[in-house]
Residue frames as qw, qx, qy, qz and C-alpha x, y, z in Angstrom:
[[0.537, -0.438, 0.014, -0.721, 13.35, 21.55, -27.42],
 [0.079, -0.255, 0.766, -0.585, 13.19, 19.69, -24.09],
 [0.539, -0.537, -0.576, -0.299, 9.68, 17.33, -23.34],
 [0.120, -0.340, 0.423, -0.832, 8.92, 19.07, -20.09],
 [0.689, -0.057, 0.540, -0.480, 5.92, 16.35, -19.36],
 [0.197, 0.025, 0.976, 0.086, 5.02, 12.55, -19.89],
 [0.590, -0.002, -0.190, -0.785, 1.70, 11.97, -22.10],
 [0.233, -0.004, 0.923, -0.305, -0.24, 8.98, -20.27],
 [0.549, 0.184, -0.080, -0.811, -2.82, 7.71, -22.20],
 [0.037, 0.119, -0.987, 0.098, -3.04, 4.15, -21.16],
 [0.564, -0.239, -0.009, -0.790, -6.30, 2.37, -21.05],
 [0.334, -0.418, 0.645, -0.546, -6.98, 0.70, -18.06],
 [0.913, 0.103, 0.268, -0.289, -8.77, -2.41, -19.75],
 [0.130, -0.280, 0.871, 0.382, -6.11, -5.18, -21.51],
 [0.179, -0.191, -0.774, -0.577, -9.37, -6.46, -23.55],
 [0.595, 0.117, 0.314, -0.731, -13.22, -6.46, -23.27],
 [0.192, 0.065, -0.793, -0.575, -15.58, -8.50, -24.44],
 [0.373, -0.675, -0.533, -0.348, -19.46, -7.70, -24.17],
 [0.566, -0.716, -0.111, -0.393, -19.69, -7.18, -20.64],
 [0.859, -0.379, 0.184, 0.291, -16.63, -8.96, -19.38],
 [0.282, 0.839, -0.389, 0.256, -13.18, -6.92, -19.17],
 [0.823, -0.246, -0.246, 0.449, -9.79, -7.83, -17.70],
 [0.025, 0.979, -0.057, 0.194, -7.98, -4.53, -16.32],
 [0.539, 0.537, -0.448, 0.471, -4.41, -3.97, -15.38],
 [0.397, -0.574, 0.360, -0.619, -5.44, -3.05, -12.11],
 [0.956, -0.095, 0.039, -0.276, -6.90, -6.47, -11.48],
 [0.876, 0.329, -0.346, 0.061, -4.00, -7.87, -13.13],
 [0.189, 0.583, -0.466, 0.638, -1.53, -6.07, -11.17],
 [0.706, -0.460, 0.160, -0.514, -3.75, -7.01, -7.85],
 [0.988, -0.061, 0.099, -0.104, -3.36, -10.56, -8.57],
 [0.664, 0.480, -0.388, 0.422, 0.13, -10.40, -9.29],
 [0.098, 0.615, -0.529, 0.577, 0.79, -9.48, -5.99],
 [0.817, -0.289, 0.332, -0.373, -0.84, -11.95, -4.09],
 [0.979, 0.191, -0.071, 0.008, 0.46, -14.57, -6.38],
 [0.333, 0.572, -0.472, 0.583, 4.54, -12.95, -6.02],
 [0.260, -0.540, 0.574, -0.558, 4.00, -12.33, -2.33],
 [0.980, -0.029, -0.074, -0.182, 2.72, -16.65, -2.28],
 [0.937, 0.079, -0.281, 0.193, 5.18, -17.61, -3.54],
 [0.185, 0.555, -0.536, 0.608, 8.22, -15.48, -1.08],
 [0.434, -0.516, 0.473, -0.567, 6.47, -16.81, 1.63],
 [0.987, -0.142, 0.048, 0.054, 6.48, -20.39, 1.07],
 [0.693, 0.492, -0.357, 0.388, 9.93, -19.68, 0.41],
 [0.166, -0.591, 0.548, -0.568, 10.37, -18.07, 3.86],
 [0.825, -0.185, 0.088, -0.526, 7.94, -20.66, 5.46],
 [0.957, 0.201, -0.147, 0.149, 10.14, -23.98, 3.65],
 [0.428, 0.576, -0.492, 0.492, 13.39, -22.29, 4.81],
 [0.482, -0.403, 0.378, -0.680, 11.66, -21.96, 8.35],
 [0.013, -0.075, 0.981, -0.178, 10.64, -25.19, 8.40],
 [0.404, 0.263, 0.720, -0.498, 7.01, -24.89, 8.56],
 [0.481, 0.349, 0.784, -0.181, 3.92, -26.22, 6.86],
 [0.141, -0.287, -0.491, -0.810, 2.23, -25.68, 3.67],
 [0.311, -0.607, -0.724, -0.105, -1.13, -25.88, 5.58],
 [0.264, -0.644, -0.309, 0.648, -0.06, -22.88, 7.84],
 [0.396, -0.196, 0.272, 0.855, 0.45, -21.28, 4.41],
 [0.039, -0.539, -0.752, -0.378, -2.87, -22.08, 3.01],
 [0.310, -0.761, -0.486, 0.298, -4.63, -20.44, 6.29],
 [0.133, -0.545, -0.112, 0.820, -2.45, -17.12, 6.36],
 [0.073, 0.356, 0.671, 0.647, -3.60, -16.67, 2.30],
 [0.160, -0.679, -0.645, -0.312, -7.07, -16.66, 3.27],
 [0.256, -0.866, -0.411, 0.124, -6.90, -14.40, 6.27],
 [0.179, -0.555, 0.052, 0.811, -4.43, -11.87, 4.89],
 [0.086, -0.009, 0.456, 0.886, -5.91, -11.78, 1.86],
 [0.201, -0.840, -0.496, -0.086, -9.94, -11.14, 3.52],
 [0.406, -0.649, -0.284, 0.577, -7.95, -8.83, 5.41],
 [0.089, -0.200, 0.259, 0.941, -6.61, -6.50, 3.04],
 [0.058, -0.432, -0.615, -0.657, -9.95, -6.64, 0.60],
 [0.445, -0.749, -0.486, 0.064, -12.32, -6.09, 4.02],
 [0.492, -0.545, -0.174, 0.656, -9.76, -3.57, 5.39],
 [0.323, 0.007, 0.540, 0.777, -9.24, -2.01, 2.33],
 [0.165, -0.534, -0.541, -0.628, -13.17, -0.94, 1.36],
 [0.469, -0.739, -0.431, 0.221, -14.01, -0.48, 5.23],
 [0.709, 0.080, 0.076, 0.696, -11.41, 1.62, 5.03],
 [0.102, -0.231, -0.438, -0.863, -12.29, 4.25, 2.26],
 [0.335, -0.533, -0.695, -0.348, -15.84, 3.92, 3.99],
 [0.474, -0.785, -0.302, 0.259, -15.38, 5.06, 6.97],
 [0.465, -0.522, -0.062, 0.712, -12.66, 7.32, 6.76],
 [0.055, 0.022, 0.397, 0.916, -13.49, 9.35, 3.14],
 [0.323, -0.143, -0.478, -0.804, -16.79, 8.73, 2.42],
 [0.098, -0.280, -0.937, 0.184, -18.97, 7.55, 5.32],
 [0.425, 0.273, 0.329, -0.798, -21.69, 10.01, 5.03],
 [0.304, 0.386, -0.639, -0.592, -22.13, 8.97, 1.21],
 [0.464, 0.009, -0.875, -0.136, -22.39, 4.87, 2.07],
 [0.225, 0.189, 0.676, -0.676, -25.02, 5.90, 4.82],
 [0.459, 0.466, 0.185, -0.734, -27.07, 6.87, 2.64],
 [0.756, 0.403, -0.389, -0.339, -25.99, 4.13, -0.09],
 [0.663, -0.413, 0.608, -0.144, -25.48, 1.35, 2.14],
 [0.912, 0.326, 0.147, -0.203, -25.44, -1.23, -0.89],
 [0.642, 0.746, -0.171, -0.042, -22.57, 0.21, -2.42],
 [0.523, -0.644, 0.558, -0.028, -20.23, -0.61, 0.08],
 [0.852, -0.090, 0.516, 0.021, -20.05, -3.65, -1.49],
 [0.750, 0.598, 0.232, 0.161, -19.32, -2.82, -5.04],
 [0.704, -0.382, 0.314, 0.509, -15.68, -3.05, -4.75],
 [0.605, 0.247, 0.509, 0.561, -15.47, -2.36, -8.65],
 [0.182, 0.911, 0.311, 0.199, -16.85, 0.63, -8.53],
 [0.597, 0.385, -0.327, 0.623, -13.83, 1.92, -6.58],
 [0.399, -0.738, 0.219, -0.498, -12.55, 3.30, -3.15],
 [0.876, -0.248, -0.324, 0.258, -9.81, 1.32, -1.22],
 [0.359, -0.822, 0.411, -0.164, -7.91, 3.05, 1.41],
 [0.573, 0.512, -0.619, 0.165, -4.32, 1.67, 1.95],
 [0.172, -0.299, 0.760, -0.551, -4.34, 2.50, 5.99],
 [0.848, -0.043, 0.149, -0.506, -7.70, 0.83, 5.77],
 [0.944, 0.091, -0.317, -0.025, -6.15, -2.53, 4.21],
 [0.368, 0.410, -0.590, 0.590, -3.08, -1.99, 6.60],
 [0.447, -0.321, 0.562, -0.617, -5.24, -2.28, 9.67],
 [0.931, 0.057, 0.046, -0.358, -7.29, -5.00, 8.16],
 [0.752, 0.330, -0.548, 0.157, -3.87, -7.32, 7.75],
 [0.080, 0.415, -0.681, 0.598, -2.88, -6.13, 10.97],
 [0.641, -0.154, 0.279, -0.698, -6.31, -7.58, 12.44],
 [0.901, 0.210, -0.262, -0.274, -6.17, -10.83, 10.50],
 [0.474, 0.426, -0.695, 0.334, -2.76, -11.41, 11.68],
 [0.204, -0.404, 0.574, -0.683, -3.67, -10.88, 14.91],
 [0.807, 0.053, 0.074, -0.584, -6.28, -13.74, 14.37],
 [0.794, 0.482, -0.368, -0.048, -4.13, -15.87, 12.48],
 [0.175, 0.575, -0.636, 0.484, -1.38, -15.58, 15.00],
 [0.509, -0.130, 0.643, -0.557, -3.84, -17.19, 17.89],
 [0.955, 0.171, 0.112, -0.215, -5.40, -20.24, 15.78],
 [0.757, 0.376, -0.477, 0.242, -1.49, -20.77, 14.30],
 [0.590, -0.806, 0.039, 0.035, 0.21, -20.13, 17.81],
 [0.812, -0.037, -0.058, 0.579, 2.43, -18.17, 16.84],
 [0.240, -0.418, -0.198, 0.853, 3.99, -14.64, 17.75],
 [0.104, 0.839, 0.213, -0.489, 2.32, -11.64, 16.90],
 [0.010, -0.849, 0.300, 0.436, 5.52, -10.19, 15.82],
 [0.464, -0.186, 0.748, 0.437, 6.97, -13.20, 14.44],
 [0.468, 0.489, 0.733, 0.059, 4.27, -13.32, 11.76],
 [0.240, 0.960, 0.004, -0.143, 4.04, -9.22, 11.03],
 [0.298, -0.627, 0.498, 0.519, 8.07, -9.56, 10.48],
 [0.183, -0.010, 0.777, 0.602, 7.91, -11.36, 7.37],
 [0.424, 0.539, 0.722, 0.089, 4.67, -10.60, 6.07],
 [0.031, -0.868, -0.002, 0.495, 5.76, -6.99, 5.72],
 [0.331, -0.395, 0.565, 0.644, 8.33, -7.91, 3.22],
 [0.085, -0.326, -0.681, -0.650, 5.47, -8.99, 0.37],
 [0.055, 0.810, 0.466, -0.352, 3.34, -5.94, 1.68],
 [0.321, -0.465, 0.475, 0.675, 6.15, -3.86, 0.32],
 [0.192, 0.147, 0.742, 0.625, 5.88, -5.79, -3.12],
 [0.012, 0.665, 0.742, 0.079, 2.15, -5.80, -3.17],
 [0.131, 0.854, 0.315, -0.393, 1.70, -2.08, -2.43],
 [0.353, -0.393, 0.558, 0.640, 4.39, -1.57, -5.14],
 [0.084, 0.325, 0.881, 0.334, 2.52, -3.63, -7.65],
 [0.007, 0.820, 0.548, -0.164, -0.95, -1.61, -6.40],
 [0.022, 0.839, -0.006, -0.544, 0.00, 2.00, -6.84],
 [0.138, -0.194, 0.564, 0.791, 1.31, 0.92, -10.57],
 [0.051, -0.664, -0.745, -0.032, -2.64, -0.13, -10.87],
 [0.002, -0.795, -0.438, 0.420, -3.04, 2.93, -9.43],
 [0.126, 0.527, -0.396, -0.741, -1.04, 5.01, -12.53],
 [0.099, -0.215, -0.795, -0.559, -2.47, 2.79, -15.67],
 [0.009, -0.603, -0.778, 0.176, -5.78, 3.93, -14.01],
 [0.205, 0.550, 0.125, 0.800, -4.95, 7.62, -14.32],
 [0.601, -0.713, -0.265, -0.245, -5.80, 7.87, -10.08],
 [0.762, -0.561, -0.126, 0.298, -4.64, 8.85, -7.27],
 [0.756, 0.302, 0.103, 0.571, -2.26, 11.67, -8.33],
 [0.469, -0.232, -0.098, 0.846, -0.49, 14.80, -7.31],
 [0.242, 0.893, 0.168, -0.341, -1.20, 18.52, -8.01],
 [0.466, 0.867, -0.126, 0.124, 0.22, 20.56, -11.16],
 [0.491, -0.567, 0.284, 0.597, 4.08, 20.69, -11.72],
 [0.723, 0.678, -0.108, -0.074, 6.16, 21.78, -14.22],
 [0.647, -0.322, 0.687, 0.081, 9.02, 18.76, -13.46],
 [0.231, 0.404, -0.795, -0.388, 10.63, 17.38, -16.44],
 [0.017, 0.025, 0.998, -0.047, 8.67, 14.23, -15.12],
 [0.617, 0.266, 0.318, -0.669, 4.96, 15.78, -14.56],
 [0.134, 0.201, 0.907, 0.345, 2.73, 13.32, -16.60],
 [0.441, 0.087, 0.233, -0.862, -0.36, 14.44, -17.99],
 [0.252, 0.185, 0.919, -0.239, -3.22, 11.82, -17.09],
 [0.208, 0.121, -0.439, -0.866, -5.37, 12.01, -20.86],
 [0.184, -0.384, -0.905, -0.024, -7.76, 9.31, -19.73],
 [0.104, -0.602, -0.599, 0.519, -9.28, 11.67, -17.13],
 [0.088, 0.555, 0.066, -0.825, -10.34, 14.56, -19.94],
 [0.693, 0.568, 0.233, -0.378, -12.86, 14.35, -22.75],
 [0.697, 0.011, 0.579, 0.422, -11.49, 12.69, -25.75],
 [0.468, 0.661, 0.327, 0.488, -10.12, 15.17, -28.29],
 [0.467, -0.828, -0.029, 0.308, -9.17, 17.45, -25.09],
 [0.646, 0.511, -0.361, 0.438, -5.59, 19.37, -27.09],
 [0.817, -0.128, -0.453, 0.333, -3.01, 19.13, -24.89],
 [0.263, 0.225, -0.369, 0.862, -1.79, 22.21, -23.89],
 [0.582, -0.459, 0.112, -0.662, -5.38, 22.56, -21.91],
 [0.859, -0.388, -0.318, -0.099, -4.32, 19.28, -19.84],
 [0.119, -0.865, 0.461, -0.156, -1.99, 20.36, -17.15],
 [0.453, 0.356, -0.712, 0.402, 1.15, 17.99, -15.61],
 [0.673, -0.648, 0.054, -0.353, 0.39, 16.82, -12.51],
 [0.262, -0.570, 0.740, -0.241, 2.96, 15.00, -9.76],
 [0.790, -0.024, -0.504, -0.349, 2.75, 11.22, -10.60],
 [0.280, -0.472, 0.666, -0.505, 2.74, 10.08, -6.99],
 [0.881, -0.346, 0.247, -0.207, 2.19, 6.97, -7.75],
 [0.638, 0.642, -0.294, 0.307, 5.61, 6.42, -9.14],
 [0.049, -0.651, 0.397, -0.645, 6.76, 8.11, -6.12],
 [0.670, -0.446, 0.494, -0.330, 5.14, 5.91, -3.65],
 [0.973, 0.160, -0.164, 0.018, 6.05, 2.51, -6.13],
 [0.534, 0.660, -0.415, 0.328, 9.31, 3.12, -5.75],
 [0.242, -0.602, 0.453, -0.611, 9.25, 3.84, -2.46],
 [0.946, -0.092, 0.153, -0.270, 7.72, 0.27, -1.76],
 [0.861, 0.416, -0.289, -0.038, 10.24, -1.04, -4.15],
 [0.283, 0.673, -0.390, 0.562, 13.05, 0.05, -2.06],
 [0.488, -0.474, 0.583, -0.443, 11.68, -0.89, 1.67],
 [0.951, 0.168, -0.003, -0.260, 10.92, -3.90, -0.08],
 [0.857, 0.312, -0.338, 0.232, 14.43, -4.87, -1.22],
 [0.065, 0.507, -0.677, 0.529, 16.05, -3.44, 2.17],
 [0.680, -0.309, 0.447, -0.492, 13.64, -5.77, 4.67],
 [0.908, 0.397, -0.132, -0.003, 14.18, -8.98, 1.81],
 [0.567, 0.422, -0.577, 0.410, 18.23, -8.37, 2.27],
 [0.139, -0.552, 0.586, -0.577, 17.99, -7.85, 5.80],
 [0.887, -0.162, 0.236, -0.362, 15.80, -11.21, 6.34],
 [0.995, 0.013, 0.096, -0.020, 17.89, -13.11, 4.18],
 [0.810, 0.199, -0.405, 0.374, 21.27, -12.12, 4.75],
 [0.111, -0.459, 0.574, -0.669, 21.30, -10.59, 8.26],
 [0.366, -0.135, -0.879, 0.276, 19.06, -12.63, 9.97],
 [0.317, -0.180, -0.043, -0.930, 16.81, -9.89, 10.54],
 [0.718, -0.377, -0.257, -0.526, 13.80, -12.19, 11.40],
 [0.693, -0.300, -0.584, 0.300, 15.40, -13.85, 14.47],
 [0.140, 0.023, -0.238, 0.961, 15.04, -10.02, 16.15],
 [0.126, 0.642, 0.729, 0.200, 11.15, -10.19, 16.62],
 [0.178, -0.838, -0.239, 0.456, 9.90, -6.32, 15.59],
 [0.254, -0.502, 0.327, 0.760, 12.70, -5.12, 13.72],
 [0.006, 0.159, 0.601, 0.783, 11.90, -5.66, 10.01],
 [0.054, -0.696, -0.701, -0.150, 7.93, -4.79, 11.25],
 [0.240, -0.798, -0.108, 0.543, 9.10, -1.61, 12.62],
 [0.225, -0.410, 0.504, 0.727, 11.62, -0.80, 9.55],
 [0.092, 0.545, 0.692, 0.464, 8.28, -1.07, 7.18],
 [0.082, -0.750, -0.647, 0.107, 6.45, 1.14, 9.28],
 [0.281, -0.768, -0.134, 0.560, 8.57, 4.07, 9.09],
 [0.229, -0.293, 0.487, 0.790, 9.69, 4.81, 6.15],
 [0.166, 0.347, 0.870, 0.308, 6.68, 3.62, 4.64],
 [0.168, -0.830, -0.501, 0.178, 4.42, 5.67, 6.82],
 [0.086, -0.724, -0.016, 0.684, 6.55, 9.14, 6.88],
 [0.080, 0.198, 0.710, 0.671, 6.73, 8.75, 2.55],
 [0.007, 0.569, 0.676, 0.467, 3.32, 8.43, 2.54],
 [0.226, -0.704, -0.313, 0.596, 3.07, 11.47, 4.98],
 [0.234, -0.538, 0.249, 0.771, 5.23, 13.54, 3.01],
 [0.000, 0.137, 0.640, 0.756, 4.07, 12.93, -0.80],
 [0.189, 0.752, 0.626, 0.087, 0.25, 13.59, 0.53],
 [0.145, -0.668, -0.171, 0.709, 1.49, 17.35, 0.65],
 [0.066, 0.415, -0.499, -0.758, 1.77, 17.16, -3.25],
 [0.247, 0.290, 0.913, 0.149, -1.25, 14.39, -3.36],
 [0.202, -0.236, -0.103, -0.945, -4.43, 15.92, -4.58],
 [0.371, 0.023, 0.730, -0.574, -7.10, 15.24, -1.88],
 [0.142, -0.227, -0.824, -0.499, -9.43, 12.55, -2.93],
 [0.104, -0.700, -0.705, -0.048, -12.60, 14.00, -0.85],
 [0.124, -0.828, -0.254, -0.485, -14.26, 17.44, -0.37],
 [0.658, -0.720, -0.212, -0.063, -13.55, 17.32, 3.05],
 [0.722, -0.346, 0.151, 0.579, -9.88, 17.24, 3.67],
 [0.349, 0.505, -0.082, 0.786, -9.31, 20.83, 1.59],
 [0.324, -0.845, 0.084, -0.417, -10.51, 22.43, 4.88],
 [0.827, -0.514, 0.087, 0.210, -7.85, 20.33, 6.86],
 [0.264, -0.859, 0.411, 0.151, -4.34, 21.59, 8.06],
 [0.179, -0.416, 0.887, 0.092, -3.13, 18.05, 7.49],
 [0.652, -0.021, -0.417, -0.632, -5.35, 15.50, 5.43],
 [0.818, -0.137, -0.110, -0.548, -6.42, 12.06, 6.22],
 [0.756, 0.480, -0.339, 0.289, -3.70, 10.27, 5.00],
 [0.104, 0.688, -0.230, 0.680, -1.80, 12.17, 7.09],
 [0.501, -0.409, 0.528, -0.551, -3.54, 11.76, 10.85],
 [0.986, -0.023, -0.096, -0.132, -4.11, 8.13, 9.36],
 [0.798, 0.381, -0.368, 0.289, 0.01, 7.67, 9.25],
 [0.091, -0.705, 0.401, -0.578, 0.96, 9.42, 12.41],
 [0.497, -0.627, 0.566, -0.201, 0.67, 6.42, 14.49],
 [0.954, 0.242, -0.058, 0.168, 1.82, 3.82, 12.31],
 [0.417, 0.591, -0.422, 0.546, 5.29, 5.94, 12.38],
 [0.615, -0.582, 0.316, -0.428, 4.50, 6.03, 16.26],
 [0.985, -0.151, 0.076, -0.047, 4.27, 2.30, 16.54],
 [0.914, 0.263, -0.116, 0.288, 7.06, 1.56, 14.52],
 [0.067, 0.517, -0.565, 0.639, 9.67, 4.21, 16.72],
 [0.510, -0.598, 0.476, -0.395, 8.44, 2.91, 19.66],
 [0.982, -0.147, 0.110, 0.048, 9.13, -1.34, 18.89],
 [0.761, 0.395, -0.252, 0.448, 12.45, -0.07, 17.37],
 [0.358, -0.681, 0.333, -0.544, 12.95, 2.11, 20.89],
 [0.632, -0.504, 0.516, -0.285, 12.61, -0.79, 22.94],
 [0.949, 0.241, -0.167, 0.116, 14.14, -3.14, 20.52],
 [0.530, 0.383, -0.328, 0.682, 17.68, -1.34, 20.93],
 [0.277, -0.806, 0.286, -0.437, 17.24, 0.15, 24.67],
 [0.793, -0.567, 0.194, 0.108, 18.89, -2.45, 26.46],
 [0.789, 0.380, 0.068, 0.478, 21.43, -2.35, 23.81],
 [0.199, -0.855, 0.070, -0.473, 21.50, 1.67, 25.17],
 [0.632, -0.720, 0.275, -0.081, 21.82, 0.81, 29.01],
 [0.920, -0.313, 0.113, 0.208, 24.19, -1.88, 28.45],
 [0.534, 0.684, 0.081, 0.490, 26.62, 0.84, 26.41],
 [0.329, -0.796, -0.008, -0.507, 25.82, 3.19, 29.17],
 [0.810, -0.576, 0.088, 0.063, 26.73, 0.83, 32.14]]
């Protein structure tokens, strides 16, 4: 006989005690801030430049993603909800972070960061993309030891069924398989991750400003296009839509990132052409 699904029955706390827990999620968070540290002082010491510029982007890419990240989920899933429970906004722990939400909020900080460090735009989004990559890697395994953020029903040799999320004593054959998409999207991370990493450090990739910020945005963005079609929608709202959130949230990130790689290679075009 064949296993035809994955039992998952991980619990999301590595220890308690009273009132104070440590959670994989958390861990996994902090693992990616601390990994993506330390690739960029490595990029930063090859570059030549400061620890003190390193200190500064920390702080404002890592307000950006938490602020971008809950503003996020607020406004774009649930913003009747946190009208009406303005407090909760804040209680991060309770959950609700939006990826495009922390992806604009890095893209704002940079854009801050870039004017007080004077330095390019682009230069700065090229390499910081590479330990985004890691970091959303690292975040969407958080998001599977949570039992969240997953797929509809298959019946894929791989389907996992997610035992946390049904009464305890639940027999199995009444918990279906579902699509572990966040497998699907780690990987995917893992992968733009180790092609923008080889292309920085052995093509030279960051002395093209654009390219490796463009080559995140697309692949990243049409993935996460394509696996919401098998996500299951995380608000009420978005089963009456054609195309979810997700969805009209990634359409111009993939925009952006065809048009800087358009006008990266058109004079390469004309000068083929002439």
């Amino acid at each position: 006989m064949v296993l035809n699904f994955i039992n998952w029955n991980v619990a999301p706390e590595i220890f308690s005690f009273g009132g104070f827990e440590i959670r994989w999620y958390g861990l996994l968070f902090a693992s990616a801030f601390m990994f993506s540290y330390y690739i960029i002082q490595n990029i930063f010491k090859r570059e030549g430049i400061s620890e003190e510029v390193l200190d500064k982007l920390t702080i404002y890419v890592g307000l950006g993603t938490i602020l971008g990240a809950r503003l996020g989920h607020v406004l774009f899933y649930q913003p009747d909800y946190y009208l009406q429970h303005p407090l909760e906004v804040l209680q991060i722990w309770k959950g609700g972070l939006a990826s495009h939400g922390a992806a604009l909020g890095i893209l704002i900080a940079l854009w801050f960061f870039s004017r007080v460090a004077k330095r390019s735009y682009l230069w700065i989004l090229d390499r910081i993309v590479i330990v985004v990559a890691l970091s959303g890697a690292l975040i969407r395994l958080g998001n599977l030891i949570n039992s969240e953020i997953y797929g509809g029903q298959t019946t894929l040799p791989w389907g996992v069924k997610f035992i946390q999320n049904y009464p305890q004593g639940t027999p199995l054959d009444l918990i279906p398989a579902n699509h572990p998409t966040q497998i699907y999207e780690s990987i995917s991370l893992f992968l733009v991750f180790a092609l923008l990493a080889f292309l920085y450090y052995k093509k030279d990739a960051g002395k093209k400003p654009g390219l490796l910020f463009s080559l995140f945005l697309i692949p990243v963005f049409v993935f996460r296009f394509l696996i919401e079609f098998i996500k299951n929608t995380q608000v009420g709202f978005e089963e009456e839509m054609v195309i979810n959130m997700g969805q009209i949230l990634s359409i111009p990130f993939v925009l952006v990132g065809i048009f800087i790689l358009f006008k990266l290679f058109m004079p390469v075009l004309k000068s083929n052409n002439s």
